[in-house]
N, C-alpha and C positions, 0 to 999 in steps of 0.2 A: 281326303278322308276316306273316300271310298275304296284307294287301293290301299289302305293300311288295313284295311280289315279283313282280308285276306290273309295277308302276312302275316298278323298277331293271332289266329286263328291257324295256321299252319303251324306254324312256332309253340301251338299250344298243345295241338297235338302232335307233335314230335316229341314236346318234355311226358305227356303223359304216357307215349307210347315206350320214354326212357325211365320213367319210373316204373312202371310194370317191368320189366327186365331185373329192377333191384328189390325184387317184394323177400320177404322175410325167409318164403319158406323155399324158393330157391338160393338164397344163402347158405340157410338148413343143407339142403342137400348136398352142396359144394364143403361144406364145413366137417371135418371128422375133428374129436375130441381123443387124446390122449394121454393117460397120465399113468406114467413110469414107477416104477418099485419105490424110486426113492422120493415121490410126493411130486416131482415136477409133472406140472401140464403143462400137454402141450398141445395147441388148438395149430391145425392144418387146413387152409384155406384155398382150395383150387382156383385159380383163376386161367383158362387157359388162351387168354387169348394175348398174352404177352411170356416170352420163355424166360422168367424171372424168376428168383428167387431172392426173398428180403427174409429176415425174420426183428425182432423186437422180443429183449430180455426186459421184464418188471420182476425186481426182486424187492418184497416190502422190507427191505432191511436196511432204512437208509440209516447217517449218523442220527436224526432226528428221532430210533426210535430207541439210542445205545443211552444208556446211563451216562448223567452228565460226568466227563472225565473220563468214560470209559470208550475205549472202539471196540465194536463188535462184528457183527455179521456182515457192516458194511464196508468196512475194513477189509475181513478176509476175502469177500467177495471180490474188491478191487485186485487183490492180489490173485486171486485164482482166475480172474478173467483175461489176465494177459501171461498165461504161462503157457508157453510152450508142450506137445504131445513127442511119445516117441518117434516124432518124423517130421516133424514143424516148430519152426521156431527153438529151437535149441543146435546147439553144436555137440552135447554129449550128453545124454537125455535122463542117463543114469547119477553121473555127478551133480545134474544138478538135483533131482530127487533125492540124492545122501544131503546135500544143502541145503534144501527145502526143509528137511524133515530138523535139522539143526538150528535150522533159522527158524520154527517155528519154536523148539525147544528152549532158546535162548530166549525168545521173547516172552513166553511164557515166565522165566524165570523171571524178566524184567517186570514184568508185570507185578507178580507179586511182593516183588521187593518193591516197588513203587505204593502199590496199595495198604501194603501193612498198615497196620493201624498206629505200633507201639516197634521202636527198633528199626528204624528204617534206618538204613546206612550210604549214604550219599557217597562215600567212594565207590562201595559196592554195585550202585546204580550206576554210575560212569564205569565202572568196567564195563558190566553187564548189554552198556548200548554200544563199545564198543565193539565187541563181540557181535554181537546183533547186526551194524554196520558194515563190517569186517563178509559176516556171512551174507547181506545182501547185495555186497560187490562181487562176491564172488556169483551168487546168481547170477547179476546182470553182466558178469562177464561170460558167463555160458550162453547164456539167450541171443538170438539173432534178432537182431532191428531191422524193422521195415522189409521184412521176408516177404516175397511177393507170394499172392495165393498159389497154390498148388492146381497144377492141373492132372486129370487121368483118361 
């Protein structure tokens, strides 16, 4: 009993001497806040004592918050999150941006032939997805799979 009291007593300040290390207002310090023209922030967290770099996207636009029947923000987010830049992840960056822009056109049109209220036209909507189909083959035949990261 006597040599544990030692040990639990070193062990206790060692956690105390590691919480001081994690107090608030050097987090603060380490911490820059940033938010961009177009409403993103973005919070910057130094840590230097591993050369890493992680980051974590929250976007509150899940399906949960799309009208029921409808996809919205969390839809297009899925698709904007894995497209390709002029130099990553594509084979011809500009075909697929004239595709992009058609494929969204078309679905657009889908969409409201879907939702009308009065006159909806059920052949019309089966063209309309295949078209739709049609232009998102052709994206994913432009985009490169499992692209390794880029180095410089």
């Amino acid at each position: 009993m006597k040599q544990r009291a030692p040990r639990i007593l070193i062990i206790f300040f060692v956690l105390i001497s590691l919480a001081g290390a994690q107090d608030l207002a050097s987090f603060e310090k380490r911490t820059t806040v940033k938010k961009l023209a177009n409403g993103l922030t973005v919070l910057i967290c130094e840590r230097p004592e591993a050369p890493v770099f992680s980051f974590f996207t929250h976007v509150d636009a899940g399906s949960v918050q799309d009208p029921t029947g409808e996809t919205g923000l969390a839809h297009m987010f899925e698709h904007m999150a894995f497209k390709g830049t002029p130099t990553i992840g594509t084979t011809d960056y500009a075909a697929e941006q004239v595709a992009m822009q058609r494929e969204e056109e078309a679905y657009l049109a889908l969409q409201r032939e879907r939702l009308k209220r009065v006159g909806t036209d059920a052949k019309k909507i089966e063209e309309l997805e295949k078209v739709f189909e049609g232009l998102s083959a052709k994206i994913a035949e432009l985009q490169k799979k499992d692209q390794p990261p880029q180095t410089h």
